[in-house]
N, C-alpha and C positions, 0 to 999 in steps of 0.2 A: 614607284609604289613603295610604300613605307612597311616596316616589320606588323605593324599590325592589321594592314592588307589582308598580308601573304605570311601568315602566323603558321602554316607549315613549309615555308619554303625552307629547300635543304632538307627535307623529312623523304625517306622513302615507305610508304605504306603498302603494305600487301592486302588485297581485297579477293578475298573469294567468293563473291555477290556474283548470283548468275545471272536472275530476271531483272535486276533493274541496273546493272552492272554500268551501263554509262552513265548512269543518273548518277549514283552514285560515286564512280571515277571522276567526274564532270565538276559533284564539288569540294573534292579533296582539290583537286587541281585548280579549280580557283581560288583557293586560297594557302597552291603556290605547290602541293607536293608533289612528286614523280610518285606516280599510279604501278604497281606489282600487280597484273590481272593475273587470276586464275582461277576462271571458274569452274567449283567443284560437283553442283549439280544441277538439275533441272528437273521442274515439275513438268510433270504428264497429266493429261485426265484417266482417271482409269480406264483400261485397255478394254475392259467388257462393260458397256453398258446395259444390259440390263439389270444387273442387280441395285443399280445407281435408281432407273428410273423405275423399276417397283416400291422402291422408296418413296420416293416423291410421291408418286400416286396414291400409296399409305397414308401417306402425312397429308397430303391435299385433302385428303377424306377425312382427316381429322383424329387419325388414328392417337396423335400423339397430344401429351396433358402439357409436357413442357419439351423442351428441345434445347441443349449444350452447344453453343456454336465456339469450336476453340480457335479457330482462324477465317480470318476476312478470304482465303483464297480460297476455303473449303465452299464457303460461302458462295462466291462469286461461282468454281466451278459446278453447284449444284443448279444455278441459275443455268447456266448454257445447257446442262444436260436436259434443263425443262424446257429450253427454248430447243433444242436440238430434237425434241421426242415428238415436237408438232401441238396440233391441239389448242385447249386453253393451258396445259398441262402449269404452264407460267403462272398465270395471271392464277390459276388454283392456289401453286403453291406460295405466291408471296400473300394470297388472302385469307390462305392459312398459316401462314408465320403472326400473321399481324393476330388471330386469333388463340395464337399459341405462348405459353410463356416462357420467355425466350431470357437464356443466361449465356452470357458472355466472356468470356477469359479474357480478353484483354481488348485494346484500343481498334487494334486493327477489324473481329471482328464487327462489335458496337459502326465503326465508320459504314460495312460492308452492307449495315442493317439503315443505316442515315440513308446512303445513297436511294435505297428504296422506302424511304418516307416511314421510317418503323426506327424503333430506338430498343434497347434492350431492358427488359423488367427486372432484373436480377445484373450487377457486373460483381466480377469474382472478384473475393479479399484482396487476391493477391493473383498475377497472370501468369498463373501455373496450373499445373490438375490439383495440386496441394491447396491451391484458393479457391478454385472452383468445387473442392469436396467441403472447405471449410462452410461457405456460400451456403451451399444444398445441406449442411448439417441441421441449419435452423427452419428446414424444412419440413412438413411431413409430404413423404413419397409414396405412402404406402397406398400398394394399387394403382400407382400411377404410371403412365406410358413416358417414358424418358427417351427421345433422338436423340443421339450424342453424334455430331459431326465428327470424325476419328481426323486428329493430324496426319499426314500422309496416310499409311497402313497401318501404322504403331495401333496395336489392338487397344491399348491403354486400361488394361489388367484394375491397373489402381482403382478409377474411373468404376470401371464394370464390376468391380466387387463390391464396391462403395454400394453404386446403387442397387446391387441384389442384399446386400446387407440388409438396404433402408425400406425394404419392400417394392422398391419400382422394377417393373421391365425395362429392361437398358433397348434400344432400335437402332443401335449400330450404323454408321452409311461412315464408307470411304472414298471421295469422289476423286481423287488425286495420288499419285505415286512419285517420288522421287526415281529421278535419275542420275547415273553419273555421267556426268558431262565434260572431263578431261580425260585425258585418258592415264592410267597410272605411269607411264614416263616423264609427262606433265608434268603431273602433282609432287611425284618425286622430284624432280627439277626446283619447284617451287620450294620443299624442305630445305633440299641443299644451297639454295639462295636464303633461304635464312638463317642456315645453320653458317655461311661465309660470312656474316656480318654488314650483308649487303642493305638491310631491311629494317628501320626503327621500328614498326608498331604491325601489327594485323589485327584486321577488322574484322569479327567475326558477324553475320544478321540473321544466321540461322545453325539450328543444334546439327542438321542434317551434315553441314559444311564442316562441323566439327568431327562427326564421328567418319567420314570419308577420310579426312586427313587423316586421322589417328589410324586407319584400315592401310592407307597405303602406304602407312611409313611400318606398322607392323609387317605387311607383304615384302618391303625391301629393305628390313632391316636395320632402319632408319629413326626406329622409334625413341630410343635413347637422346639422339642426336636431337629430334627433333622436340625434345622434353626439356634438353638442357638450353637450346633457343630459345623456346617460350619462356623461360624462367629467365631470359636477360632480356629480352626484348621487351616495347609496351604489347600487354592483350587488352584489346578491348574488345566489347560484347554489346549487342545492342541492346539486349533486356536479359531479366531474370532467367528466362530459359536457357537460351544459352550461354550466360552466366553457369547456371545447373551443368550443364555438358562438358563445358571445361572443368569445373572443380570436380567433377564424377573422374576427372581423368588428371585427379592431382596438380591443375593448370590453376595457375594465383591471376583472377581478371584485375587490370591494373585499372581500369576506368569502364565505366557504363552511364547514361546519361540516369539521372534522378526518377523521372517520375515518366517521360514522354518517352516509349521506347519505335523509337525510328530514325531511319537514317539523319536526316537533322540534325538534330540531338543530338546523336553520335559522334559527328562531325565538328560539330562546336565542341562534343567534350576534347577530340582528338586536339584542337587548335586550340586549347585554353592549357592544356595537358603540354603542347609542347610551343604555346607562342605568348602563353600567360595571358589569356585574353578568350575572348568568348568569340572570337572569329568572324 
């Protein structure tokens, strides 16, 4: 098999992808690199549902003018909590999404809305809350009912001031919570393999995965260490956001894919990044 094959062979990567971890493991390693697993968290559905599915039933009724969708998993888990509560509760809420006007923050939502035969009316400037406030500037809000699907818990401050500013009612729902999924001797383990030299690049595909690390190398005193690695190592980032997460934390992203932020993409940029080729 020839160098353009296996354009990271000889590469070691470190991936702290929880949910789709062998997916993603699966095609650094076909194109040849040793896989550093360590996954830093994992989503839950939130722990209580009823405030999840008083939502739904809101919004099925029609409560809402428009609705914020910022990620495809918020998406996906507001479906299960309507298929989970029984009923038509489902088949209400996707025939009121379809009647709703629906704005998108980025790819992955938009996909989340395809799957159920619905596209988004509105996608943000830019797939951050910063594009989705840009987006809704050239709106008029005033009076109007805003859902905003919240990322994990992140209240998202910016978002909800935004729109009391612009005269909407913000309707809040957070159908998902982050987990930590390694345990802190783990993750430390994982710094100090990259702070030994062991490790060319890490993968970051979500901000969550960012601010964990940065939490457990601050709890064991690690954080320096682990500042000064990233600043020799490659960082790459799978999109803008957490692109954001790292430079919030003084972190210089060395590569992110253009315009398609997904694993993919990623992946080709890591193989072009270090096998001179698009992988």
């Amino acid at each position: 098999m020839s160098d353009n094959d296996e354009p990271l062979a000889g590469r070691r990567i470190a991936v702290p992808e929880s949910r789709q971890l062998d997916l993603f493991a699966e095609m650094l390693e076909s194109r040849g690199a040793e896989v550093l697993r360590c996954p830093l968290v994992d989503i839950h559905d939130a722990p209580d549902p009823g405030p999840i599915e008083a939502w739904l039933r809101a919004f099925a009724d029609g409560t809402c003018d428009d609705v914020v969708l910022l990620t495809g998993e918020g998406l996906r888990r507001l479906l299960g909590f309507a298929e989970r509560a029984g009923g038509d509760l489902r088949e209400r809420f996707v025939a009121a999404l379809g009647d709703t006007r629906k704005i998108t923050r980025g790819p992955k939502p938009a996909r989340a809305l395809r799957d159920l035969g619905l596209r988004p009316d509105l996608t943000a400037a830019a797939p951050t809350t910063e594009g989705v406030i840009e987006t809704l500037l050239k709106q008029d809000l005033g009076g109007r009912t805003v859902g905003v699907q919240l990322y994990g818990t992140e209240p998202n401050r910016k978002l909800m001031d935004f729109l009391a500013g612009a005269g909407a009612e913000a309707m809040p729902v957070a159908p998902y919570v982050y987990a930590d999924q390694s345990e802190d001797t783990q993750v430390a383990g994982l710094i100090e393999a990259l702070a030994g030299g062991r490790v060319d690049a890490i993968a970051f595909t979500s901000s969550p995965q960012v601010r964990r690390l940065f939490a457990v190398a601050r709890k064991h005193e690690l954080e320096e260490s682990l500042q000064a690695t990233l600043d020799r190592i490659v960082v790459a980032a799978v999109g803008p956001i957490v692109a954001d997460a790292l430079a919030q934390r003084e972190v210089t992203v060395d590569l992110m894919p253009e315009s398609s932020y997904f694993m993919k993409p990623l992946v080709r940029a890591l193989a072009a990044r270090f096998g001179g080729g698009d992988g």
